[in-house]
N, C-alpha and C positions, 0 to 999 in steps of 0.2 A: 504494500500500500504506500501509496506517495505522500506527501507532507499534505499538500490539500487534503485528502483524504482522511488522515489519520486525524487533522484538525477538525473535520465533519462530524468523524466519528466521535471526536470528544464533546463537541459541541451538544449534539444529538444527545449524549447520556447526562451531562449537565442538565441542559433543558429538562429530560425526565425526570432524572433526579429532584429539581428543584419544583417540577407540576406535581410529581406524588407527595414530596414533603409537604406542602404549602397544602394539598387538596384533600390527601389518601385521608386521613383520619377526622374530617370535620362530618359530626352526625348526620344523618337522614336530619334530625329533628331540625336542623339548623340548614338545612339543605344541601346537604353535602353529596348526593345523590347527583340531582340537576346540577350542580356544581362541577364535581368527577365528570358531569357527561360532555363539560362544553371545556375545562382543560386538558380531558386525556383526549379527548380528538386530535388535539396538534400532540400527541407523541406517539399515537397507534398508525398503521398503513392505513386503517380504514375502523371506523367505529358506524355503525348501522343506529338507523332509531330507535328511541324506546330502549336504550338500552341501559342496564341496571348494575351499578358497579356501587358495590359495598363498601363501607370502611372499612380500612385493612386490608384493600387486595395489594397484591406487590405486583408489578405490572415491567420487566426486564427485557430491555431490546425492543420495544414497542412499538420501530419502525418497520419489525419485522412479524409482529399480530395483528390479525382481522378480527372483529368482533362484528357479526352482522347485527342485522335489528332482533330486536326482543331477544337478547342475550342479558343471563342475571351470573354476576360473579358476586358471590357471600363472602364473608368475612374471614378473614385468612388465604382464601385462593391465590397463589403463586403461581406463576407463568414467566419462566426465561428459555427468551429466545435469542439471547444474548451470541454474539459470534459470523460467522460470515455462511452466507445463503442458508439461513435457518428460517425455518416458515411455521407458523402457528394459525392456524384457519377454526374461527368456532362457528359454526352455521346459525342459522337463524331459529330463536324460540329455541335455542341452550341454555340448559342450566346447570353452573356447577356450584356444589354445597361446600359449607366450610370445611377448610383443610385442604382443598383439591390440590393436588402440585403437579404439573404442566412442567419438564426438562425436553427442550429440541436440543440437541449436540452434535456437533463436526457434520452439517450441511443436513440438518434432517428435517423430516418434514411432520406435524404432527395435524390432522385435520380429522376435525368432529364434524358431523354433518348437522341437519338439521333436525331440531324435537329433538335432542337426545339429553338426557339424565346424566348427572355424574355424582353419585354419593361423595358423602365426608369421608375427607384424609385419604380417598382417592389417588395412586402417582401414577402416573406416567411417564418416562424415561426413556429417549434414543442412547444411541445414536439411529437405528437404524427408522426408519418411518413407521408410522402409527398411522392408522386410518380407521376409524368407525362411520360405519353408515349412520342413515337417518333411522330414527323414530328409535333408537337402541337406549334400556336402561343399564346403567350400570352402580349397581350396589355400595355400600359405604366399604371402607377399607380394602381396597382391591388392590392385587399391581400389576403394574403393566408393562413390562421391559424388553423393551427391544434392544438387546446388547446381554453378550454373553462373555465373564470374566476369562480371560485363557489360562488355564493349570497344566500346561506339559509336562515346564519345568519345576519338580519337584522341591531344587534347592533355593525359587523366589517366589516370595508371595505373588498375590493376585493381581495385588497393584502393580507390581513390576513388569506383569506380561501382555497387557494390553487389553484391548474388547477385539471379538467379533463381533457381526450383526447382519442379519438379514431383514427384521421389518414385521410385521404384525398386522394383520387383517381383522377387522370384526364387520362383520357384512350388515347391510340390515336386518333391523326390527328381534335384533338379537338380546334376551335378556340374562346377566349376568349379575350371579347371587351373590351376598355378602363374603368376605373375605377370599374372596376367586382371587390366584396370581395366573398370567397368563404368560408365557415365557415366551422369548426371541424363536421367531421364523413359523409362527401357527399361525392359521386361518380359520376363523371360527365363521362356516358359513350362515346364509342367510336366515331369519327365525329359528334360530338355536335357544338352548337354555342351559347353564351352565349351573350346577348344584352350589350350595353355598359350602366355601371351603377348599373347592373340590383346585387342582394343580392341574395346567392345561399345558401337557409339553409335546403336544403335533394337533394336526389338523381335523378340527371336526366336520362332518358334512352338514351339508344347511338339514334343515327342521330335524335335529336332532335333538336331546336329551341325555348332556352328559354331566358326573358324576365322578368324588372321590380323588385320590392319590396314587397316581397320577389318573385323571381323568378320562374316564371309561364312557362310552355309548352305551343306555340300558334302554333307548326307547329311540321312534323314530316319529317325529309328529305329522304323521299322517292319515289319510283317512280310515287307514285299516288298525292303526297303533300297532304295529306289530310289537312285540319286545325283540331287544337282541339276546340270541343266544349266548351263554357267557361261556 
């Protein structure tokens, strides 16, 4: 990055810096709502109408988040998109609850579609892409990692050896249960259901119904319900 640039770039988190200090914590009561909606517009790519930003969200890289309309971030929701070609996209009529934590990392892309749910204390984590379709619930204390620690070598820790990553799919109108982890390179097809609890470490097929450690197929939602054989 060149010197104009690098002086942009500092400009740019100044400016944020100084729109969330100044704005992040002054109550609804006091109007801090309407407030957030008309200073974080100059620090997001795109802020949509109608849109509902709590006291207490932390809002990181902001020219690199979309929020459409009728988007509600609660109280404590975190989102850093901090970094170079990193993308944060919340679709329209999102909602995430207190806690949410939102990580893009080394060029990733994380994108919610529309109508979708995200319980409390919620993470989500690249580096590799994140995508949920529309109308998807998903349950309080989840996670969601796209990126796998590397363990080879036996004589350095984990931080010593890097991440892989391939990326994470949850298609539509998929609902996933309380404390679900869903781990690096799955594709949880269309209208799935995901047990609470349950560790999702490969690919489920759409209208499915799965379960447990690691997460098993016991049903298929269709019109015959068949069970799977176990």
């Amino acid at each position: 990055m060149n010197s104009s640039g690098q002086s942009s770039s500092k400009f740019r988190r100044l400016w944020e810096v100084l729109t969330t200090t100044l704005t992040g914590s002054i109550p609804d009561l006091f109007g801090g709502a309407r407030v957030r909606s008309l200073a974080y517009s100059t620090i997001l790519k795109k802020l949509g109408a109608s849109t509902y930003i709590q006291s207490g969200v932390e809002l990181l890289g902001g020219w690199a988040i979309t929020l459409e309309s009728s988007v509600s971030l609660f109280n404590g929701v975190r989102i850093d998109a901090r970094g170079p070609d990193n993308e944060v996209y919340i679709g329209s009529d999102t909602s995430l609850q207190r806690g949410v934590e939102i990580r893009a990392l080394k060029r990733s892309r994380v994108h919610l579609g529309q109508r979708v749910f995200i319980g409390s204390c919620t993470y989500l984590a690249g580096p590799g892409n994140i995508e949920i379709g529309d109308n998807c619930s998903i349950a309080a204390h989840c996670g969601i990692f796209a990126n796998q620690h590397k363990f080879d070598d036996p004589t350095l820790g984990p931080n010593d050896q890097g991440l892989t990553w391939q990326g994470i799919v949850i298609e539509k109108n998929c609902w996933i249960g309380h404390g679900v982890s869903i781990l690096d390179g799955v594709t949880i097809g269309e209208g799935s259901v995901i047990g609470a609890g349950a560790v999702v470490t490969q690919t489920i097929p759409s209208y499915s119904i799965a379960v447990g450690v690691p997460a098993k197929v016991i049903k298929r939602r269709d019109v015959t319900h068949e069970s799977v054989d176990n």
